[in-house]
FITORTOR-914620 format. One line per field, with one value per residue (C-alpha): x, y, z. Coordinates in nm, 2 decimals, padded with zeros to 4 digits. Layout:
BEGIN
xx: [X	...]
yy: [Y	...]
zz: [Z	...]
! end
This chain:
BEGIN
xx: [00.00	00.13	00.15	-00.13	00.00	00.05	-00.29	-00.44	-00.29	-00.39	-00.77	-00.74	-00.60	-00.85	-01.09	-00.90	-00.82	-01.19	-01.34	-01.45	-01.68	-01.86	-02.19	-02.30	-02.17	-02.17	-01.85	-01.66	-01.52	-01.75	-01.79	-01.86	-02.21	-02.35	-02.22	-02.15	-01.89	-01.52	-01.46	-01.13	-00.89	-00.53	-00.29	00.00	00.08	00.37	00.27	00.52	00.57	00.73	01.05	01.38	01.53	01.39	01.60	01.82	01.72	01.60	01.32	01.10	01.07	01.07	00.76	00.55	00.54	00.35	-00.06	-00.13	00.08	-00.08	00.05	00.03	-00.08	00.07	00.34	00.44	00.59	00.68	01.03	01.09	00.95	01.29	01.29	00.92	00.76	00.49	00.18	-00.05	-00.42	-00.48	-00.37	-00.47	-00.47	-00.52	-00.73	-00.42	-00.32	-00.61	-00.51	-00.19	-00.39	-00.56	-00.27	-00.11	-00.43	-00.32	-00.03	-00.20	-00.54	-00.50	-00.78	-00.60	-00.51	-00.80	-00.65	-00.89	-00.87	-00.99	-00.95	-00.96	-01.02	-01.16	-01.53	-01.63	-01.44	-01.62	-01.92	-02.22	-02.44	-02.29	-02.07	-01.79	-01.45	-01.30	-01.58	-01.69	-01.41	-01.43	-01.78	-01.63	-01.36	-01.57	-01.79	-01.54	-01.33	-01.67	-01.45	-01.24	-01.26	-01.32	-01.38	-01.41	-01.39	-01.70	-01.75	-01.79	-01.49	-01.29	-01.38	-01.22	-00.88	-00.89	-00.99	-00.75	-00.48	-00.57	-00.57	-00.22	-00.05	-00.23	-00.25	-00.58	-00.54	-00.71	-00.57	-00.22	-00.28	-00.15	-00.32	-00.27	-00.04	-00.18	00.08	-00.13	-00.44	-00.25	-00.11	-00.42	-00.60	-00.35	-00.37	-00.76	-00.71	-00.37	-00.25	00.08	00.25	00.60	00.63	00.89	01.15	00.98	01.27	01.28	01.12	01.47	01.65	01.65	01.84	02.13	02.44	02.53	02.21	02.17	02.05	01.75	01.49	01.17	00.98	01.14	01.02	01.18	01.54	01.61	01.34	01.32	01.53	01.31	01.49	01.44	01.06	01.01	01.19	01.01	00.66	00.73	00.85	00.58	00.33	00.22	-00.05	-00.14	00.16	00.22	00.38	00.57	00.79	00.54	00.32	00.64	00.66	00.30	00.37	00.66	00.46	00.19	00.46	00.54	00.20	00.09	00.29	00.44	00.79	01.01	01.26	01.43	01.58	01.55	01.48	01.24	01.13	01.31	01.12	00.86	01.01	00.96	00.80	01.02	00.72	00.72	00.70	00.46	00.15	-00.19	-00.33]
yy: [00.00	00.35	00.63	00.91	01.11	00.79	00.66	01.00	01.00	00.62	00.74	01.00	00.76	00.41	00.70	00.73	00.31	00.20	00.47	00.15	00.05	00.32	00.27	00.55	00.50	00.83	00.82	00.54	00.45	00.43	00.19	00.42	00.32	00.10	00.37	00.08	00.11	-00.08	-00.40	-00.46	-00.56	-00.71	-00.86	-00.70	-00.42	-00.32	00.08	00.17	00.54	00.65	00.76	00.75	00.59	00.22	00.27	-00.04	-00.16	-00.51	-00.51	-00.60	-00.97	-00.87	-00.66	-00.92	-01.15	-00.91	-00.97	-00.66	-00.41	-00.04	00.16	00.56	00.75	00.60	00.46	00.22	-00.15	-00.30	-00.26	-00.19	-00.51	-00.61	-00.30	-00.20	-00.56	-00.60	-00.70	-00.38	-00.48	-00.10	00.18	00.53	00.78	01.18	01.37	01.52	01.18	01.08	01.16	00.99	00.66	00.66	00.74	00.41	00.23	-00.08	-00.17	00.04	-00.02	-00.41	-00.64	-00.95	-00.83	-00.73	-00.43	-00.17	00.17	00.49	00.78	01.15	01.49	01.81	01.80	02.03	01.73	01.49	01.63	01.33	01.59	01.57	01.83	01.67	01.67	01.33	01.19	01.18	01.02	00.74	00.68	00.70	00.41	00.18	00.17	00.06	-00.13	-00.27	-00.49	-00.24	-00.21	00.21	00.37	00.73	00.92	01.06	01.42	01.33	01.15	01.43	01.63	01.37	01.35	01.79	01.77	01.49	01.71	01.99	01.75	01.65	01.96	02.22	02.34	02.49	02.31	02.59	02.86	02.75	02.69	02.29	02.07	01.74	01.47	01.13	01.02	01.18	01.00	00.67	00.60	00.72	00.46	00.18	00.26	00.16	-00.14	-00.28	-00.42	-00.41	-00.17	-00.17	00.16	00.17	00.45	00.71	00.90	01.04	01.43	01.57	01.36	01.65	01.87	01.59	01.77	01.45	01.33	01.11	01.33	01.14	01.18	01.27	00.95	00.63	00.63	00.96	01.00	01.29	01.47	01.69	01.64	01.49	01.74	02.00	01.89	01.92	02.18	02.40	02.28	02.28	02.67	02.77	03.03	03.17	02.95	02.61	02.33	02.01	02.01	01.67	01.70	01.80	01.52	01.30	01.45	01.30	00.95	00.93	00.97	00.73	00.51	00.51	00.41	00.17	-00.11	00.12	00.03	00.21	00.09	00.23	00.41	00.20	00.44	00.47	00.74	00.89	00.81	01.06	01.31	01.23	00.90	00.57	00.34	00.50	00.18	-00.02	-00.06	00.02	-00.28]
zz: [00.00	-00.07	00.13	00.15	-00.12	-00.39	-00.27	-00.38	-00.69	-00.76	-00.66	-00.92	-01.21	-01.12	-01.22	-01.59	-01.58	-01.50	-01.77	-01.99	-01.72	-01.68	-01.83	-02.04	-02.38	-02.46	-02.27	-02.47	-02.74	-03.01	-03.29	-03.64	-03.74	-03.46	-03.15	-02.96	-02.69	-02.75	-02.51	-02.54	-02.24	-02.24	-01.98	-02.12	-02.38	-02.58	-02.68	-02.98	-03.00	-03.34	-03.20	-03.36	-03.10	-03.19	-03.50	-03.51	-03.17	-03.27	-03.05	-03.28	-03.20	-02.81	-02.91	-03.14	-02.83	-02.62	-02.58	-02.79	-02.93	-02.96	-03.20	-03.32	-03.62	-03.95	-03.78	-04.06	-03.94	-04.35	-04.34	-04.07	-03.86	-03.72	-03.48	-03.46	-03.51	-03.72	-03.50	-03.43	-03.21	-03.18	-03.35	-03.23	-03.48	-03.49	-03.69	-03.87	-03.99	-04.22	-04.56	-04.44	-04.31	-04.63	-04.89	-04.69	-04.67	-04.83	-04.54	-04.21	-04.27	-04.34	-04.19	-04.20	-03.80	-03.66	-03.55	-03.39	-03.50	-03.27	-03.43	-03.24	-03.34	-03.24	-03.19	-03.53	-03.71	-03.56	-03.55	-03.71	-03.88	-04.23	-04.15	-03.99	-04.22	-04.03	-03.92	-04.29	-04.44	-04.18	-04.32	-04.65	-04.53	-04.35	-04.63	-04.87	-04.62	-04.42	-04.21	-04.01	-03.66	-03.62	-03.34	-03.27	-02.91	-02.80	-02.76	-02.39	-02.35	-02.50	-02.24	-02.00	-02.19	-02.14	-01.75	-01.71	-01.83	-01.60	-01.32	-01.40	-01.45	-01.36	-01.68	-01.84	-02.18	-02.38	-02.18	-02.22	-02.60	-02.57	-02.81	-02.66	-02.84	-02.99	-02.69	-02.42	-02.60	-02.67	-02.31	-02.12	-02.32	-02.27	-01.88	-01.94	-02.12	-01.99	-01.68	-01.80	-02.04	-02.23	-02.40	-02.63	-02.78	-02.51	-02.34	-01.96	-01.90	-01.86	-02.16	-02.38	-02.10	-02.10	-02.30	-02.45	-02.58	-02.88	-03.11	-03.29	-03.55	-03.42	-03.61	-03.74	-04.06	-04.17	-04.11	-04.28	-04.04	-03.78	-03.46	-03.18	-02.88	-03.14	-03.18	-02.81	-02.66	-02.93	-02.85	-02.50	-02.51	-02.80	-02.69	-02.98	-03.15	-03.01	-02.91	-02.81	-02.45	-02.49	-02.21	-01.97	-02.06	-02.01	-01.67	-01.58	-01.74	-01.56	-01.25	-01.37	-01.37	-01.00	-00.96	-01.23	-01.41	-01.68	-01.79	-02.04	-02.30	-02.59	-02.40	-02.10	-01.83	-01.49	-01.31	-01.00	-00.67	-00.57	-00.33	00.03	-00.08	-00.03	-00.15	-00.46	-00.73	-00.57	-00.71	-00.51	-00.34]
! end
C-alpha cells in the first residue's frame, strides 16, 4: 500500500483506468455506425511510440510477443518489422493523420489483424451531422473497407482527456494553447485497457536537457526529419498558436509510472522516486 499522497494519486488515475466501465456509452469509445462502446482488455501491452530511438534496436521480436501491441498514427511497421515488429491490435490515430492513413491504406489499414482503430479529433471534425470533415471520411472508409474495426472518441470522453490534463498539470489546456499529443491519448487509453504496459522509444522528461544526448529523429520512418529534442523543446516553449507540450506530458507518465505497471525501454529508463516517498513503485493494493 502506498503512502497518502501515492494513494491519492492512484484514486485519481483508477478514475481514468476504469473509464470503460462506466456505463454511459456516450463516454466510450464508439464503434462508427452502430455507436457501440469498444470491449477490449489485455494482460499485457507493448505501446510503440514513433520515435527514432527504436532505430536499429532489434526489438521488434521482443515486441511481437506481447498480448497486444498499440501503435500511433501511420506509424508504418513493413520494413521496418525487425525493430518496430509487425503486430499492431490497436492503433490510435489523430485527426491530422487521415489523408496519411488513407494514402497508406493498403499496409495500415489491413484487416488481416483485426487491429482496432480509434481515431480522435476536435469535436467540429467529428461532428455526425454531415458536416464533420474526419468523421466523414471514416464513413467514407468503412464503407469501402466494411470490415475495419473504427472507433471514434465521444465528444464526452474528450472532455475527459482535457480535464484529465488539468488535473495532471495544472495546466488549463485551452488557456495554455497545448493541443494534446496522440501520446497523451495513446497512453491514457493503454492505462484503461492494460495491466501491464512496455512503452517503447519514449525517453525520460529531462533527456532533452542531457548535454550529450543522442540526437534522434523525431519518427522512425523519416530519417532525414526533424530532430526529436528539437521537436520538443520547441513545442514545450511555443506560446504563440497552439503546441504540443511533450515534455510536460512526459513528466505526468513518468509519475503514472510510479503508480501503475508502466515500464520504459528504448531508451530503457524509470522514473526517479517521488520526493519524500520511499514506497514510490509499488502498485496500489
Amino acid at each position: 500500500v502506498g503512502s497518502a499522497p501515492e494513494q491519492e494519486h492512484g484514486s485519481c488515475l483508477d478514475r481514468v483506468k476504469h473509464t470503460s466501465m462506466i456505463s454511459n456509452p456516450a463516454e466510450l469509445y464508439l464503434a462508427l455506425g452502430s455507436l457501440q462502446p469498444l470491449k477490449m482488455h489485455c494482460d499485457s501491452c507493448a505501446l510503440v511510440t514513433s520515435s527514432g530511438h527504436l532505430i536499429g534496436s532489434g526489438r521488434g521480436e521482443e515486441i511481437d510477443q506481447t498480448e497486444c501491441v498499440i501503435r500511433m498514427n501511420d506509424a508504418p511497421t513493413r520494413s521496418y518489422r525487425k525493430d518496430v515488429g509487425q503486430k499492431t491490435s490497436l492503433r490510435v490515430i489523430a485527426h491530422s493523420s487521415m489523408q496519411r492513413i488513407l494514402r497508406n491504406h493498403n499496409e495500415l489499414l489491413n484487416t488481416s489483424q483485426d487491429t482496432v482503430f480509434i481515431f480522435w479529433g476536435p469535436s467540429n471534425y467529428m461532428r455526425r451531422d454531415g458536416k464533420g470533415l474526419v468523421y466523414n471520411n471514416l464513413r467514407v472508409m468503412n464503407q469501402v473497407l466494411p470490415r475495419l474495426k473504427v472507433y471514434i472518441i465521444s465528444r464526452q470522453k474528450m472532455q475527459q482527456f482535457d480535464e484529465l490534463f488539468k488535473r495532471e498539470t495544472g495546466k488549463d489546456r485551452r488557456i495554455s494553447n497545448s493541443w494534446l499529443s496522440t501520446g497523451w491519448f495513446t497512453m491514457t487509453i493503454a492505462l484503461e485497457l492494460c495491466d501491464r504496459i512496455n512503452v517503447y522509444g519514449m525517453v525520460a522528461p529531462e533527456f532533452c536537457k542531457e548535454p550529450h544526448h543522442l540526437p534522434v529523429p523525431y519518427h522512425y520512418y523519416e530519417p532525414a526529419g526533424p530532430d526529436e529534442c528539437t521537436m520538443y523543446i520547441s513545442h514545450e516553449r511555443g506560446r504563440r498558436g497552439s503546441h504540443h507540450r511533450f515534455i510536460t506530458e512526459k513528466r505526468v507518465f513518468a509519475k503514472w509510472a510510479r503508480t501503475f505497471d508502466i515500464r520504459f525501454y528504448q531508451p530503457d529508463w524509470s522514473p526517479a522516486p517521488a520526493p519524500g516517498n520511499r514506497t514510490a513503485g509499488a502498485l496500489p493494493s
